[in-house]
CHARMM-style PDB file with segment names, atoms N, HN, CA, C and O in Angstrom:
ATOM      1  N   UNK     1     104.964 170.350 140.929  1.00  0.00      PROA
ATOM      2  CA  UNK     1     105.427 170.238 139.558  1.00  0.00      PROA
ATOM      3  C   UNK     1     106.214 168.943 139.405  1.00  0.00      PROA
ATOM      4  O   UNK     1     107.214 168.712 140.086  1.00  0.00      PROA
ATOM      5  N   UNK     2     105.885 168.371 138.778  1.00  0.00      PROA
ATOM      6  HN  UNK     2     105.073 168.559 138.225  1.00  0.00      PROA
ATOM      7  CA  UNK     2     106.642 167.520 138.189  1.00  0.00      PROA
ATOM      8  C   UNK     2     107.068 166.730 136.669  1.00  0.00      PROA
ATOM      9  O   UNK     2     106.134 166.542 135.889  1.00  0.00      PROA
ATOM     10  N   UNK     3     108.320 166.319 136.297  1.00  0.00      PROA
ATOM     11  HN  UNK     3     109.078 166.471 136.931  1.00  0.00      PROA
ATOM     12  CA  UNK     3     108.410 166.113 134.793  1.00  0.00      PROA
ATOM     13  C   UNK     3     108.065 164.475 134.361  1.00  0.00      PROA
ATOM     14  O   UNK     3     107.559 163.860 135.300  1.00  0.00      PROA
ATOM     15  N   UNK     4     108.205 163.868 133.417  1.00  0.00      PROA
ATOM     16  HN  UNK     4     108.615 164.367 132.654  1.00  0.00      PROA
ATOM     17  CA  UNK     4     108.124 162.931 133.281  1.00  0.00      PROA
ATOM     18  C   UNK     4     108.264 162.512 131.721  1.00  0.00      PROA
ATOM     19  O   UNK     4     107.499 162.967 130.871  1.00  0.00      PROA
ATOM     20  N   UNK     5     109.195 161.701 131.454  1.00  0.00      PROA
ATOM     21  HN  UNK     5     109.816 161.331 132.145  1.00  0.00      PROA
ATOM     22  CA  UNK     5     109.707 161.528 130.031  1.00  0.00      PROA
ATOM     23  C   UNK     5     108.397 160.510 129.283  1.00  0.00      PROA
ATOM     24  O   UNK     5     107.950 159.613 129.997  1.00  0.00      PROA
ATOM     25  N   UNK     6     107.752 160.693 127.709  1.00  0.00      PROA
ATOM     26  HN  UNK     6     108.115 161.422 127.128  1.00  0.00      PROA
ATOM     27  CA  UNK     6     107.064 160.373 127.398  1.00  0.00      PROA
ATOM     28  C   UNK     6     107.662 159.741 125.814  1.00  0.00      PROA
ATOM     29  O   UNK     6     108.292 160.449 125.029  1.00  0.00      PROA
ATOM     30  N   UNK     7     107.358 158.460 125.587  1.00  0.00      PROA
ATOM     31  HN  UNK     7     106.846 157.885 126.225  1.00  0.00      PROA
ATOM     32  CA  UNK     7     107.535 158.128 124.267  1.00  0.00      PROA
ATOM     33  C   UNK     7     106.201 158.003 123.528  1.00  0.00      PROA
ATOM     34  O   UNK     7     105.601 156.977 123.851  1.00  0.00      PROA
ATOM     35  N   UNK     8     105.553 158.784 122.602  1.00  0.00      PROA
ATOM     36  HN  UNK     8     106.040 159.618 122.340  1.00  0.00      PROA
ATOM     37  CA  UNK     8     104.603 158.679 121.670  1.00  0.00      PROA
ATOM     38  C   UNK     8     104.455 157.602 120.785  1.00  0.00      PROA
ATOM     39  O   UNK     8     105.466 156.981 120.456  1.00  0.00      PROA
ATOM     40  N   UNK     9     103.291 157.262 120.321  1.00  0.00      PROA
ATOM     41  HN  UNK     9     102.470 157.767 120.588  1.00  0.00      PROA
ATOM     42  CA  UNK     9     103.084 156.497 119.297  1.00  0.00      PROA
ATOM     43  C   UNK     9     101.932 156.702 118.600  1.00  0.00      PROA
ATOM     44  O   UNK     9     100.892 156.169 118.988  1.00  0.00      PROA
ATOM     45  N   UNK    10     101.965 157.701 117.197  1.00  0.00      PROA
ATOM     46  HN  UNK    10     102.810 158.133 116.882  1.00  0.00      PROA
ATOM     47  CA  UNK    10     101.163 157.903 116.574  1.00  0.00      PROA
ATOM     48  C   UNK    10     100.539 156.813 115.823  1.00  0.00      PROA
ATOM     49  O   UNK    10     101.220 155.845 115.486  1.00  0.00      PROA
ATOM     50  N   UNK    11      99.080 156.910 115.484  1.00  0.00      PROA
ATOM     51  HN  UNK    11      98.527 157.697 115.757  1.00  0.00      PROA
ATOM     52  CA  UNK    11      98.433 156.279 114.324  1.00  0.00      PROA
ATOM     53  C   UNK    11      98.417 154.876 114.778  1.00  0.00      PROA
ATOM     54  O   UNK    11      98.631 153.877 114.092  1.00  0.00      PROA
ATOM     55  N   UNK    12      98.111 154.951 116.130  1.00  0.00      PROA
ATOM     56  HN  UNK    12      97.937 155.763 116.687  1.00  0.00      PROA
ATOM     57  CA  UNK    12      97.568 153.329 117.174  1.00  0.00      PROA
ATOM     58  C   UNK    12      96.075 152.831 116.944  1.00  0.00      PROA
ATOM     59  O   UNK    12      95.132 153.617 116.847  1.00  0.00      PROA
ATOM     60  N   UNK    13      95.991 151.876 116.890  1.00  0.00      PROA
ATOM     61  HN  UNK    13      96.757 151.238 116.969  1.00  0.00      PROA
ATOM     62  CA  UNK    13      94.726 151.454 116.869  1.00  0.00      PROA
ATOM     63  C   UNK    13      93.934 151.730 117.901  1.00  0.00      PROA
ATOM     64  O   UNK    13      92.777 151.313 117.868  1.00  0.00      PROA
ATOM     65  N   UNK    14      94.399 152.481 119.008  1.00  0.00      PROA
ATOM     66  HN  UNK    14      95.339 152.820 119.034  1.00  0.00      PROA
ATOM     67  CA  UNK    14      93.362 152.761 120.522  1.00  0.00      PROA
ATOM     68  C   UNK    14      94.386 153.944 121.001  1.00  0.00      PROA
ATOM     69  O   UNK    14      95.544 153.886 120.586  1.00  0.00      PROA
ATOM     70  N   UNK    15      94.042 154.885 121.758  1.00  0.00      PROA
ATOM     71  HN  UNK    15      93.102 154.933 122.095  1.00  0.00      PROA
ATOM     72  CA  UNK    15      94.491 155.454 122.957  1.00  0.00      PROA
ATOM     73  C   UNK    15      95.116 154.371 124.095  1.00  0.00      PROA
ATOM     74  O   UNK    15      94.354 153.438 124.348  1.00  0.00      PROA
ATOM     75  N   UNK    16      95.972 154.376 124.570  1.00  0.00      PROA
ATOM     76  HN  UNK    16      96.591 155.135 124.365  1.00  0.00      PROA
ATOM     77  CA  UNK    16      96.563 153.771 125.812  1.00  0.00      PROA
ATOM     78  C   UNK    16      97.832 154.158 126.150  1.00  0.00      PROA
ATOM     79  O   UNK    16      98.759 154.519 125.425  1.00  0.00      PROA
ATOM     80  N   UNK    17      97.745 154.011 127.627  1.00  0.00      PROA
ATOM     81  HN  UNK    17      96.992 153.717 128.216  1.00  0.00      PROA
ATOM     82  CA  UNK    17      98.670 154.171 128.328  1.00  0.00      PROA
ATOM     83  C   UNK    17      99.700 153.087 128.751  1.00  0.00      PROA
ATOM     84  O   UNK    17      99.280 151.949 128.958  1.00  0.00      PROA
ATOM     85  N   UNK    18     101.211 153.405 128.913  1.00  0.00      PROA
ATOM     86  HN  UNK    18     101.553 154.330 128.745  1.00  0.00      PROA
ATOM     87  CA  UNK    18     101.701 151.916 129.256  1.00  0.00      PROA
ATOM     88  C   UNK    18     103.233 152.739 130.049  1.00  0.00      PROA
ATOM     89  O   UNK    18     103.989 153.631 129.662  1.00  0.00      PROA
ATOM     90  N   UNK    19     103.161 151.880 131.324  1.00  0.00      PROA
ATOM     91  HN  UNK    19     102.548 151.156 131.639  1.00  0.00      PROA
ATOM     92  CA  UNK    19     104.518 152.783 132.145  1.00  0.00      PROA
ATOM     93  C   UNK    19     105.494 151.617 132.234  1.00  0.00      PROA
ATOM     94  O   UNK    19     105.281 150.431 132.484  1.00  0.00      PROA
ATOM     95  N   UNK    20     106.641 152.281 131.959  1.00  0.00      PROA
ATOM     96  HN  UNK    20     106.814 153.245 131.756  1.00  0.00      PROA
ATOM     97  CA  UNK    20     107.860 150.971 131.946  1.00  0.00      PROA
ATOM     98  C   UNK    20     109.209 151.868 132.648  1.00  0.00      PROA
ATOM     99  O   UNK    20     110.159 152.504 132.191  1.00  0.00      PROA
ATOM    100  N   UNK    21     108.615 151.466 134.223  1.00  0.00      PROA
ATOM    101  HN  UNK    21     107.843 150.950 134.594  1.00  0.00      PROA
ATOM    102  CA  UNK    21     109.759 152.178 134.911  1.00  0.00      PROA
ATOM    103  C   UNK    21     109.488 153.927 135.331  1.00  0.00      PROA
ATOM    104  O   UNK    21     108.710 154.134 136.262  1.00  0.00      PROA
ATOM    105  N   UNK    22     110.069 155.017 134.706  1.00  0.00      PROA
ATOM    106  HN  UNK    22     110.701 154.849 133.949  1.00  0.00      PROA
ATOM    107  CA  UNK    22     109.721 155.816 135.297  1.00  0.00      PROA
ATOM    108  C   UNK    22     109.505 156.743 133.664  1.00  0.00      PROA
ATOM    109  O   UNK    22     109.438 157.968 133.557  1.00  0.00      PROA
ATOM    110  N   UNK    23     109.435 155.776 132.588  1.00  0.00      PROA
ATOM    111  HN  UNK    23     109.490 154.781 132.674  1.00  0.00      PROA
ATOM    112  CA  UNK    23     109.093 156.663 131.199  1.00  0.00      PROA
ATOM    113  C   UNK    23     107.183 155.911 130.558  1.00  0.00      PROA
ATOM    114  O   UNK    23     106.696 154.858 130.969  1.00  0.00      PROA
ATOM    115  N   UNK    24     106.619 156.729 129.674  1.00  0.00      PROA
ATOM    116  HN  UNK    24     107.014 157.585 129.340  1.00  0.00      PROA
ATOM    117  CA  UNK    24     105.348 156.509 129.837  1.00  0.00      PROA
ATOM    118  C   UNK    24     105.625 156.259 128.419  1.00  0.00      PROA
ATOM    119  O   UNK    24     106.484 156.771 127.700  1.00  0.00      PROA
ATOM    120  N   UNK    25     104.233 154.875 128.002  1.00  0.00      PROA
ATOM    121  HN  UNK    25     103.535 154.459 128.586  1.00  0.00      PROA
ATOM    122  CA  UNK    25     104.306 155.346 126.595  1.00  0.00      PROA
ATOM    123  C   UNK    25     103.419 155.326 126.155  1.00  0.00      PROA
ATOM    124  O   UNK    25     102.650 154.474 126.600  1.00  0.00      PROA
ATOM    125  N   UNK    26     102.984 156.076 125.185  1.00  0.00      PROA
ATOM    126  HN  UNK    26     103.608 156.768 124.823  1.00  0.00      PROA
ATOM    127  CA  UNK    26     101.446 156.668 124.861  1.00  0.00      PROA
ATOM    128  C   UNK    26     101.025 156.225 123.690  1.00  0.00      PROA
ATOM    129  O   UNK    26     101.822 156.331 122.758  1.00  0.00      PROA
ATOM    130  N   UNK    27      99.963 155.747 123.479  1.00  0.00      PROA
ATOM    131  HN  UNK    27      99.316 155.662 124.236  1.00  0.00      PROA
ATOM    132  CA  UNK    27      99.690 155.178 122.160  1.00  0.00      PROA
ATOM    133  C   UNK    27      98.213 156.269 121.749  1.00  0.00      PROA
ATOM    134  O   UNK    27      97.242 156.422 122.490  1.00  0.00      PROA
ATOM    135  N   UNK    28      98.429 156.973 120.268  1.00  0.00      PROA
ATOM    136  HN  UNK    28      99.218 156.849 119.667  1.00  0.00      PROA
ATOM    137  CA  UNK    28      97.384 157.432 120.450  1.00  0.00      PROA
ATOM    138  C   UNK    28      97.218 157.324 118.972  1.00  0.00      PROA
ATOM    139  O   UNK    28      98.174 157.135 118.221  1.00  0.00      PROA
ATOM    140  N   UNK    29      95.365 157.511 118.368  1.00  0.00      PROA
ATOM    141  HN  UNK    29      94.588 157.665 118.978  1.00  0.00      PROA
ATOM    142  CA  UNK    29      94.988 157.492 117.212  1.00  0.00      PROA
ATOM    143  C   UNK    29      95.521 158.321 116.022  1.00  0.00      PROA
ATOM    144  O   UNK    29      95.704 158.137 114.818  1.00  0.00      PROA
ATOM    145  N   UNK    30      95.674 159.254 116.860  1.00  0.00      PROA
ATOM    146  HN  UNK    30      95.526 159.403 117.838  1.00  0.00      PROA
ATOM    147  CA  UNK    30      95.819 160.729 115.840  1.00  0.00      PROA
ATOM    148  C   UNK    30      97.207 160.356 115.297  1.00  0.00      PROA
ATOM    149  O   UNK    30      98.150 159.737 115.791  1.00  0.00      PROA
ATOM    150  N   UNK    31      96.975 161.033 113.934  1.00  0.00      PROA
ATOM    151  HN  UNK    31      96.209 161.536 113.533  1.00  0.00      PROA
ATOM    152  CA  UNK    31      98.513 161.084 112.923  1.00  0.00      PROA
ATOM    153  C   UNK    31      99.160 162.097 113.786  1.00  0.00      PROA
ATOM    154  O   UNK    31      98.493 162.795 114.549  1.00  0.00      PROA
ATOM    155  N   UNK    32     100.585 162.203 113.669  1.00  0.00      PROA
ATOM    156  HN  UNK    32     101.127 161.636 113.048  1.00  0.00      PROA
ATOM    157  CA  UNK    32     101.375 162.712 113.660  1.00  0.00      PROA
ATOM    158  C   UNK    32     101.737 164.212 112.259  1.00  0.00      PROA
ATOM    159  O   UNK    32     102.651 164.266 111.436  1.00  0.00      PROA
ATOM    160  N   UNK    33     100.921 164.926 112.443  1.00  0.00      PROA
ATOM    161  HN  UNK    33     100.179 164.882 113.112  1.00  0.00      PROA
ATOM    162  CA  UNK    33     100.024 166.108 111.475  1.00  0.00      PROA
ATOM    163  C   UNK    33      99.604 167.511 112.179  1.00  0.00      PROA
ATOM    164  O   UNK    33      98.565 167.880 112.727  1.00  0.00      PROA
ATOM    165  N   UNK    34     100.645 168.030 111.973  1.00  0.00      PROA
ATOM    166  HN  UNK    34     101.489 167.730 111.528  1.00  0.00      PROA
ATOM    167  CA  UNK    34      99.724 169.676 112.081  1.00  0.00      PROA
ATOM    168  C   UNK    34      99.844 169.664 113.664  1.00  0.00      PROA
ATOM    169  O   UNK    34      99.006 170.519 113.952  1.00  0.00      PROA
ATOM    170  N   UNK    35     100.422 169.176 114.974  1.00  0.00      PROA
ATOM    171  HN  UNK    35     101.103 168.481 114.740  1.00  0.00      PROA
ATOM    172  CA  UNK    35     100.467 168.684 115.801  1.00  0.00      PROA
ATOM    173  C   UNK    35      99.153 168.198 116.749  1.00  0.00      PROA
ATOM    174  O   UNK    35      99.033 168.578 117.914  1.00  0.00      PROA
ATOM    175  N   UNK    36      98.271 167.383 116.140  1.00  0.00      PROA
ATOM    176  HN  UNK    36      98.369 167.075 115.194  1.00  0.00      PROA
ATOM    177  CA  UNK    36      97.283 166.650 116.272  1.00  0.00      PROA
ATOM    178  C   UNK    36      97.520 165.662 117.279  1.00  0.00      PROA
ATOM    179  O   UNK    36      96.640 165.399 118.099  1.00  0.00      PROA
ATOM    180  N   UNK    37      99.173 164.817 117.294  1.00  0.00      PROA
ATOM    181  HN  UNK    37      99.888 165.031 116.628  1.00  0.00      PROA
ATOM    182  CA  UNK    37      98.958 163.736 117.920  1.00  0.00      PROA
ATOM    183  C   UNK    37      99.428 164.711 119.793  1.00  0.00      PROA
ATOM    184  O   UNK    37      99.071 164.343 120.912  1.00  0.00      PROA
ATOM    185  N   UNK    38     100.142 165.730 119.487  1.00  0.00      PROA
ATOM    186  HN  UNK    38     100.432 166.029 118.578  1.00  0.00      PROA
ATOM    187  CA  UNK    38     100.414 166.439 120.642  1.00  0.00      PROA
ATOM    188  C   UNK    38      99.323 166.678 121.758  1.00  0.00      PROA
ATOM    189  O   UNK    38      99.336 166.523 122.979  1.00  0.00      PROA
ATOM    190  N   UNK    39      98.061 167.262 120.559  1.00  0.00      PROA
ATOM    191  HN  UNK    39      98.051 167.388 119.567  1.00  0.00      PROA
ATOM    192  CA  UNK    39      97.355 167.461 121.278  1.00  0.00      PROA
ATOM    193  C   UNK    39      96.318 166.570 121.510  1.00  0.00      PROA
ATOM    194  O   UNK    39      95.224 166.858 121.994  1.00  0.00      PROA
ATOM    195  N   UNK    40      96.672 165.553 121.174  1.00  0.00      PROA
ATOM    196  HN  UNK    40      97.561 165.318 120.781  1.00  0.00      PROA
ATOM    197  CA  UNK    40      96.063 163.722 121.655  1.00  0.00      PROA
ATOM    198  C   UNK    40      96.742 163.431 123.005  1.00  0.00      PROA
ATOM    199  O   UNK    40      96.268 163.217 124.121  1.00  0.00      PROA
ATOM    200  N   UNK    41      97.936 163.489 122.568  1.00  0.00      PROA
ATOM    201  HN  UNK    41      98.320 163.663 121.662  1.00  0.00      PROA
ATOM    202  CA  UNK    41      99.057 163.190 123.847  1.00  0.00      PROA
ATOM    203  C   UNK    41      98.959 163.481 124.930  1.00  0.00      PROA
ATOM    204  O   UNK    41      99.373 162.759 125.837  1.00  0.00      PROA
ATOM    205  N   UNK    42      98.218 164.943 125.172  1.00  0.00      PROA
ATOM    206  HN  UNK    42      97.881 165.529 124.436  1.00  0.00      PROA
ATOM    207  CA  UNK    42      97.522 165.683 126.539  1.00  0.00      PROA
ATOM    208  C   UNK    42      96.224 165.376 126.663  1.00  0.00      PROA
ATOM    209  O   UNK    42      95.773 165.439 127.807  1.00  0.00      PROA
ATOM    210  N   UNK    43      95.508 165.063 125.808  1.00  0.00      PROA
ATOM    211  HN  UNK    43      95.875 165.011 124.879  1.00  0.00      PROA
ATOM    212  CA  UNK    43      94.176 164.489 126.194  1.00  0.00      PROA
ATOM    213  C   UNK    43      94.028 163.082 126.770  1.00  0.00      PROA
ATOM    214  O   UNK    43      93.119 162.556 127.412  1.00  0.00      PROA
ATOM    215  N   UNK    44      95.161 162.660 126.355  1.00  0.00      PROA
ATOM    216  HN  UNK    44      95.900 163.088 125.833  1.00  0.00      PROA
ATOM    217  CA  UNK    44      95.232 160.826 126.983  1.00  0.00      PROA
ATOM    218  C   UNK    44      95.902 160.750 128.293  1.00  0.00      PROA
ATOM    219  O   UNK    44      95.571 160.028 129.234  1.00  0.00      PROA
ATOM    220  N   UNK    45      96.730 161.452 128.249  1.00  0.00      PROA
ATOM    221  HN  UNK    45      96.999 162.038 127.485  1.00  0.00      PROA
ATOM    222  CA  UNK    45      97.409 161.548 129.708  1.00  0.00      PROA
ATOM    223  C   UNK    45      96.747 161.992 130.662  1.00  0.00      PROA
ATOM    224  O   UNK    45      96.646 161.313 131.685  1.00  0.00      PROA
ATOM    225  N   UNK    46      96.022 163.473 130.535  1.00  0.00      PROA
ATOM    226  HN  UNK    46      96.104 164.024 129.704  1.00  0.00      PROA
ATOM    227  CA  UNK    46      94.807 163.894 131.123  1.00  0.00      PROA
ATOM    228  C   UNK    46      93.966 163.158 132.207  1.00  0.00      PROA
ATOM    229  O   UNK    46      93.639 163.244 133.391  1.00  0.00      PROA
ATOM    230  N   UNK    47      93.791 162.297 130.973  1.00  0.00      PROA
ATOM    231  HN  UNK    47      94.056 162.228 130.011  1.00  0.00      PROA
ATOM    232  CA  UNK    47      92.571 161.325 131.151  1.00  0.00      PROA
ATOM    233  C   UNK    47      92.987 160.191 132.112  1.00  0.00      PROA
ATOM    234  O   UNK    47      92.289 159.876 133.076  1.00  0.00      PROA
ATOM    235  N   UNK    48      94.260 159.540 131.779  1.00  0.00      PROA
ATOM    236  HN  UNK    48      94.827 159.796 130.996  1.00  0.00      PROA
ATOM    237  CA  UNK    48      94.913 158.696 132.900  1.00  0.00      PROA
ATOM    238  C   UNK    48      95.068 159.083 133.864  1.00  0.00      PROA
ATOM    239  O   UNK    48      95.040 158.325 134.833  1.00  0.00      PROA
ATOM    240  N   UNK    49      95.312 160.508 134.011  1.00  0.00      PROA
ATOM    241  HN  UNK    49      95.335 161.124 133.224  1.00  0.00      PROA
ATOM    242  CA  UNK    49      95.979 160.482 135.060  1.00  0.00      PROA
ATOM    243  C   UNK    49      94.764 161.347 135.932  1.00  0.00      PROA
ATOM    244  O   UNK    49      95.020 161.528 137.122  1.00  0.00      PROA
ATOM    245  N   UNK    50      93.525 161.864 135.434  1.00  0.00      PROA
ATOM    246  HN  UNK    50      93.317 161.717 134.467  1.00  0.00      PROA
ATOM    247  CA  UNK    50      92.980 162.468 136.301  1.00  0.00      PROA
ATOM    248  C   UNK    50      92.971 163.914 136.529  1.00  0.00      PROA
ATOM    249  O   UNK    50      92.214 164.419 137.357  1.00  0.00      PROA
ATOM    250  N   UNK    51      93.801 164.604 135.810  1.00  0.00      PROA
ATOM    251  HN  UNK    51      94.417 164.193 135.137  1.00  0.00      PROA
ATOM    252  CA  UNK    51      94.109 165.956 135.550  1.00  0.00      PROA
ATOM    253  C   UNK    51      93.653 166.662 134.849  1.00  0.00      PROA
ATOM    254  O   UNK    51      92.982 165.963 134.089  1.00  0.00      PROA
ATOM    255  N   UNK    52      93.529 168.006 134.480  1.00  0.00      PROA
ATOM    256  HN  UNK    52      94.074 168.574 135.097  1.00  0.00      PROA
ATOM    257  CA  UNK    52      92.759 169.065 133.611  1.00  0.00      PROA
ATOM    258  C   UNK    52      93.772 169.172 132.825  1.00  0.00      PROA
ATOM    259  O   UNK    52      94.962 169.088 133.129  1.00  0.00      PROA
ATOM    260  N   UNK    53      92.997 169.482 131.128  1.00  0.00      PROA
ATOM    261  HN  UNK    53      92.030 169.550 130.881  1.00  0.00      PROA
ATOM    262  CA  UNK    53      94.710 169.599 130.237  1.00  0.00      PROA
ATOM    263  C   UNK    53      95.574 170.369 130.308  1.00  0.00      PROA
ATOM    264  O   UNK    53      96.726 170.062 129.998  1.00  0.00      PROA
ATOM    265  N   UNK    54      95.144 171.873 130.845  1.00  0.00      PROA
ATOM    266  HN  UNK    54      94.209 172.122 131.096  1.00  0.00      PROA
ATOM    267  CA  UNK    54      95.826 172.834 130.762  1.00  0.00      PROA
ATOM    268  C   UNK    54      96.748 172.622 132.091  1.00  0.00      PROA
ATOM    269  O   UNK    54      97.150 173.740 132.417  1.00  0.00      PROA
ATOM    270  N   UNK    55      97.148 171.815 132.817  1.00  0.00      PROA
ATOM    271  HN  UNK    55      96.822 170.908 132.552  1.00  0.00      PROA
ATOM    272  CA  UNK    55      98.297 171.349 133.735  1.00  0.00      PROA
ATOM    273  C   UNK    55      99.507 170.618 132.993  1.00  0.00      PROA
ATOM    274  O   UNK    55     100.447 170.251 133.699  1.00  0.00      PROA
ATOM    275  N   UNK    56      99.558 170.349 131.427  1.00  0.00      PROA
ATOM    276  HN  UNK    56      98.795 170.647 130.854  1.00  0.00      PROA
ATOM    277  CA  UNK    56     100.272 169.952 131.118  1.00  0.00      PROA
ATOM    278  C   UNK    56     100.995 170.540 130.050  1.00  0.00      PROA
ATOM    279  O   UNK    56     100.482 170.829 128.969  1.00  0.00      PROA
ATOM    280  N   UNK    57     102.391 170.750 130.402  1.00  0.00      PROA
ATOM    281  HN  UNK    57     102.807 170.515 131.280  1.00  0.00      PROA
ATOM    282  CA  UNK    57     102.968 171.301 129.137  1.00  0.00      PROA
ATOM    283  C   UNK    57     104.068 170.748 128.181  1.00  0.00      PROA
ATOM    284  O   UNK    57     104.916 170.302 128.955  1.00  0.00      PROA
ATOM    285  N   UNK    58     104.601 170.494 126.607  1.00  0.00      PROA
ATOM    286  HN  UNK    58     103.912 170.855 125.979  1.00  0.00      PROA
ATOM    287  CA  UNK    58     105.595 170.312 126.723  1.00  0.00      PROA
ATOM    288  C   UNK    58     106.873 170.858 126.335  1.00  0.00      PROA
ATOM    289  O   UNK    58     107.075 171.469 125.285  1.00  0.00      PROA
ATOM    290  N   UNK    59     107.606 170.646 127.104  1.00  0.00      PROA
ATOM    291  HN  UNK    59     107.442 170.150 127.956  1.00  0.00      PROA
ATOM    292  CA  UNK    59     108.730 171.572 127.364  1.00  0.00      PROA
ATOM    293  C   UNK    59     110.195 170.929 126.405  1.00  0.00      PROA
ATOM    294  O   UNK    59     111.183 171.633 126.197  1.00  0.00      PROA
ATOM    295  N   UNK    60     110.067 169.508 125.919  1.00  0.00      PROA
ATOM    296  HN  UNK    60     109.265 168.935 126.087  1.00  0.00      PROA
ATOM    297  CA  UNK    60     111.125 169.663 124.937  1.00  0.00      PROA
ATOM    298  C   UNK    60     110.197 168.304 123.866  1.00  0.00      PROA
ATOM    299  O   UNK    60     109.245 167.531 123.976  1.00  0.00      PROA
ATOM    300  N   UNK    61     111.040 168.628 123.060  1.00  0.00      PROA
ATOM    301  HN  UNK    61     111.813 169.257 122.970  1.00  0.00      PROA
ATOM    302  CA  UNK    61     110.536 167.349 121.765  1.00  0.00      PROA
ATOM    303  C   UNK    61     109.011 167.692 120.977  1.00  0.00      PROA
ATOM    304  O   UNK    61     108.340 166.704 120.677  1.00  0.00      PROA
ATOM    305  N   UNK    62     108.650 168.585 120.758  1.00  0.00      PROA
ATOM    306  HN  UNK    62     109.195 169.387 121.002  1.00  0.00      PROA
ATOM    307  CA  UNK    62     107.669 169.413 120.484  1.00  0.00      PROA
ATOM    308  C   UNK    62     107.376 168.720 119.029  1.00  0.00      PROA
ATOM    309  O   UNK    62     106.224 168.813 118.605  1.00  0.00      PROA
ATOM    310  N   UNK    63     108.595 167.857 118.040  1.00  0.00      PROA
ATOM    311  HN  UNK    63     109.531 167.781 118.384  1.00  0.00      PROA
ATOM    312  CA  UNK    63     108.514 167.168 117.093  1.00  0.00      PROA
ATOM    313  C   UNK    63     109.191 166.266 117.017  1.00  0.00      PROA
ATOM    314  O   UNK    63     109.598 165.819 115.946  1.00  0.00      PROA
ATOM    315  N   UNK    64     109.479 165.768 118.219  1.00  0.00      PROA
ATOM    316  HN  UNK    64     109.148 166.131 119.090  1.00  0.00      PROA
ATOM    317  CA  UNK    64     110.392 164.008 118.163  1.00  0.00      PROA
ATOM    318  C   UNK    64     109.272 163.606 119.155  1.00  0.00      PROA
ATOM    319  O   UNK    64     108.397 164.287 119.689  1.00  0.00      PROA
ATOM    320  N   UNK    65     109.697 161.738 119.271  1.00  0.00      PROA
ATOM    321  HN  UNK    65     110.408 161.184 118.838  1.00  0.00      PROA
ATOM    322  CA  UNK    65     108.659 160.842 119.651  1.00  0.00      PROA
ATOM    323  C   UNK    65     108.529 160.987 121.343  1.00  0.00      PROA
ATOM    324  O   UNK    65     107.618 160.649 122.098  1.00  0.00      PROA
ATOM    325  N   UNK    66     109.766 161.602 121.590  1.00  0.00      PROA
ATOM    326  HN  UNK    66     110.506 161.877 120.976  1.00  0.00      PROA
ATOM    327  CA  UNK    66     110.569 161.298 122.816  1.00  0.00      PROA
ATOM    328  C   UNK    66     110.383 162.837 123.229  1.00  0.00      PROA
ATOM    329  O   UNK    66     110.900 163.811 122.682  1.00  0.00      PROA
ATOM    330  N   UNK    67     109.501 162.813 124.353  1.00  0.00      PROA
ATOM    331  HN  UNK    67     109.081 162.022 124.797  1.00  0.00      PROA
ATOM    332  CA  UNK    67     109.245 164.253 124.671  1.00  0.00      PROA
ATOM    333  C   UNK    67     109.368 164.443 126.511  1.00  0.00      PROA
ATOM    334  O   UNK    67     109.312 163.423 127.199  1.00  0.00      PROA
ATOM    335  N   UNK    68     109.531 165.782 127.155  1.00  0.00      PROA
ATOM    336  HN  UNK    68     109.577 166.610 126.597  1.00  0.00      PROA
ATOM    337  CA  UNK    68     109.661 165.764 128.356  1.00  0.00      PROA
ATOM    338  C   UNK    68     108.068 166.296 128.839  1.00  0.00      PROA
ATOM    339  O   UNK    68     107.600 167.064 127.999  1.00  0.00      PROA
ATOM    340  N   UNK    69     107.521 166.144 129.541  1.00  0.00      PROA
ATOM    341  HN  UNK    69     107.901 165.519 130.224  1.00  0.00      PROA
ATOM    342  CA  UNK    69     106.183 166.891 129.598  1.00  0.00      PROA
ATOM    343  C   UNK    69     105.979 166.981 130.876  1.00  0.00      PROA
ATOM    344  O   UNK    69     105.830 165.991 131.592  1.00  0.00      PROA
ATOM    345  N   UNK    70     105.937 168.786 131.498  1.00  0.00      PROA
ATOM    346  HN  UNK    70     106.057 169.591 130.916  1.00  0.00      PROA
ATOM    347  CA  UNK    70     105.995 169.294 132.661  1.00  0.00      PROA
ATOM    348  C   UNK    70     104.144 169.148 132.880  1.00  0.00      PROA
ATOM    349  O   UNK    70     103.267 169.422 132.061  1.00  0.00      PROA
ATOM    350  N   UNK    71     104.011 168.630 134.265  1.00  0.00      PROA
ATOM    351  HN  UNK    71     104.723 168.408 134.931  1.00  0.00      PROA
ATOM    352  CA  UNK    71     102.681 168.657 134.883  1.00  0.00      PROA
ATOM    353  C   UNK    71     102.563 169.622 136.055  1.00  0.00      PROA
ATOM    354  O   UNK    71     103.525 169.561 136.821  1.00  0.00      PROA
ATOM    355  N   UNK    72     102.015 170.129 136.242  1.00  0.00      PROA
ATOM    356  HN  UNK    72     101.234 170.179 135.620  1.00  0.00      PROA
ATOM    357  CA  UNK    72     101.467 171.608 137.255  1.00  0.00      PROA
ATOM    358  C   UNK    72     100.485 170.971 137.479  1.00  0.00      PROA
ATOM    359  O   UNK    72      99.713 170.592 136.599  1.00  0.00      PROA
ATOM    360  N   UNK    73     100.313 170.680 139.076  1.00  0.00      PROA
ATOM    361  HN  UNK    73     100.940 170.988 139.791  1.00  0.00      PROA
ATOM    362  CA  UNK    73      98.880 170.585 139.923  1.00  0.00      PROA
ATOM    363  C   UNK    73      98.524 171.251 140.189  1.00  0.00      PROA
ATOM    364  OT1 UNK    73      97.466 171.177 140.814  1.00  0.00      PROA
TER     365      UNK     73
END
């Protein structure tokens, strides 16, 4: 298990990933709506990192930019 602090960025022109130190920051298409970009947020990370989505949860900031997101291998 491990956590890892995530700053979002809705309504990006691309999906991407970008690490600065030991916080991640996520750029993803989806608005910030109905929690759409949340569940962007786990599909992009997913995808970086090689993982199945359902290993990822998040555990605080559920509606701020600035979220903690627990990973289960």
């Amino acid at each position: 298990m491990k956590v890892i602090e995530v700053k979002i960025i809705p309504n990006a022109r691309k999906n991407a990933v970008e690490i600065d130190g030991e916080k991640y920051r996520v750029h993803v298409m989806a608005p910030a709506v109905d929690g759409k970009a949340n569940k962007a947020l786990i599909e992009v990370l997913a995808e970086f990192l090689g993982l199945k989505k359902n290993c990822f949860e998040i555990i605080r900031g559920e509606t701020s930019r600035n979220k903690l997101i627990r990973i289960n291998d």
